[in-house]
C-alpha atoms as one frame of an Amber mdcrd trajectory, in Angstrom:
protein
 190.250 180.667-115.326 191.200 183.473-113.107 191.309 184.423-109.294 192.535
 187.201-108.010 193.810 188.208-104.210 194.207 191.975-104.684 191.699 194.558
-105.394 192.243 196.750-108.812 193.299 200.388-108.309 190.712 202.889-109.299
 191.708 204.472-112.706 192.005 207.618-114.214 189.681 209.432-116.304 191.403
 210.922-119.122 188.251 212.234-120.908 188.463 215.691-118.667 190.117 218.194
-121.318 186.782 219.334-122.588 185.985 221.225-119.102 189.806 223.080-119.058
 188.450 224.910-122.154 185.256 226.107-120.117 186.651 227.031-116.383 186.738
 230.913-117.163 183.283 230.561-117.084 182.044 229.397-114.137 179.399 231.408
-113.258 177.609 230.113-116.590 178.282 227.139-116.733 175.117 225.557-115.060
 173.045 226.792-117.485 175.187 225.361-120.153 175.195 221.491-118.283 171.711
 220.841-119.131 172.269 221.101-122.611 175.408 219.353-122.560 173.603 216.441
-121.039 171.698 216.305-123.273 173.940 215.628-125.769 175.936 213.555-124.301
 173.002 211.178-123.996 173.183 211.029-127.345 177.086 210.473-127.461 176.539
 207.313-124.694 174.534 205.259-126.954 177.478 205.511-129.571 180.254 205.315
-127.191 177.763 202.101-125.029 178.436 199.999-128.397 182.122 201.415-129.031
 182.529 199.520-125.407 180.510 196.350-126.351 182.895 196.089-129.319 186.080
 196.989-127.521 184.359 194.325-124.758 184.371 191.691-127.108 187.624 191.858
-128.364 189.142 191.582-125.198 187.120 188.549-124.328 188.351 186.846-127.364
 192.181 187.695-126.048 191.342 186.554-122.634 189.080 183.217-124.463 192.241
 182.271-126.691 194.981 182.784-124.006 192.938 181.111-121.249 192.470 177.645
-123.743 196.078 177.596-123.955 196.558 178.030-119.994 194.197 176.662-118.712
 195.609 175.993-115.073 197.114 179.326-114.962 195.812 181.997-112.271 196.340
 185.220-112.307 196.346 187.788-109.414 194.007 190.928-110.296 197.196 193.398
-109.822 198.904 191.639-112.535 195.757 191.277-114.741 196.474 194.869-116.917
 200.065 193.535-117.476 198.892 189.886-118.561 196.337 191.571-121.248 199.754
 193.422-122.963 200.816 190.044-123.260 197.388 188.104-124.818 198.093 191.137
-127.177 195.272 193.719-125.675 197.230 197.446-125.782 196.355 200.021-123.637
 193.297 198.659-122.283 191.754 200.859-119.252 188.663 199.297-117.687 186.974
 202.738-117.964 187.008 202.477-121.966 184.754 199.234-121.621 182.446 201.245
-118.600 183.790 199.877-115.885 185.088 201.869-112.904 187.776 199.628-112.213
 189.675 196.250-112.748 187.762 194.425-110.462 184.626 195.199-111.523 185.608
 194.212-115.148 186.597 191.151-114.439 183.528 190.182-112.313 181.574 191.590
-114.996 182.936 188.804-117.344 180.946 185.798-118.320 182.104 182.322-116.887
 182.942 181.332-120.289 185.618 183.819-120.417 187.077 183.594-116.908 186.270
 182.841-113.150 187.095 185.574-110.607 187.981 183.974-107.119 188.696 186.583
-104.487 190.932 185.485-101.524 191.084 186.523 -98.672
């Protein structure tokens, strides 16, 4: 059981070191994206089950912490912090696909938590 007042802070996106390697060249590099997309389709479907696995592991943190407090609430800027304690380490919502806190925890199934925004 969770609600939340505040909204989550958009993260970062560490994955951008592959592009430092290709800046000096620019002028080719549009030709280059298509194939590059390509691949990377290829790379999602492997990296959409990496995050269904990471997913799941987290939900059994949150599930096992949450039976033992069952009362508690926890505000949604202080979510990332209460993880470290159920034992989750570095978890970033963008590793599970989501853009940002918020969205991960409304993106959670009831039997894991309840997200209650205040106002």
């Amino acid at each position: 059981a969770s609600s939340s007042s505040a909204p989550a802070a958009p993260g970062k996106d560490d994955d951008d070191s592959e592009d430092e390697d290709e800046d000096d060249e620019d002028d080719d590099d549009d030709d280059e994206d298509d194939d590059d997309e390509d691949d990377q389709q290829e790379v999602d479907d492997e990296e959409l089950e990496k995050q269904a696995k990471r997913e799941k592991v987290v939900q059994k943190a949150i599930r096992i912490y949450f039976s033992k407090n069952s009362e508690e609430r926890i505000p949604l800027a202080e979510f990332q912090a209460k993880l470290e304690v159920m034992g989750v380490r570095n978890f970033a919502p963008e590793k599970l696909g989501y853009k940002t806190m918020e969205k991960f925890v409304r993106g959670q199934p009831e039997q894991v938590l309840r997200y209650r925004k205040k106002e």
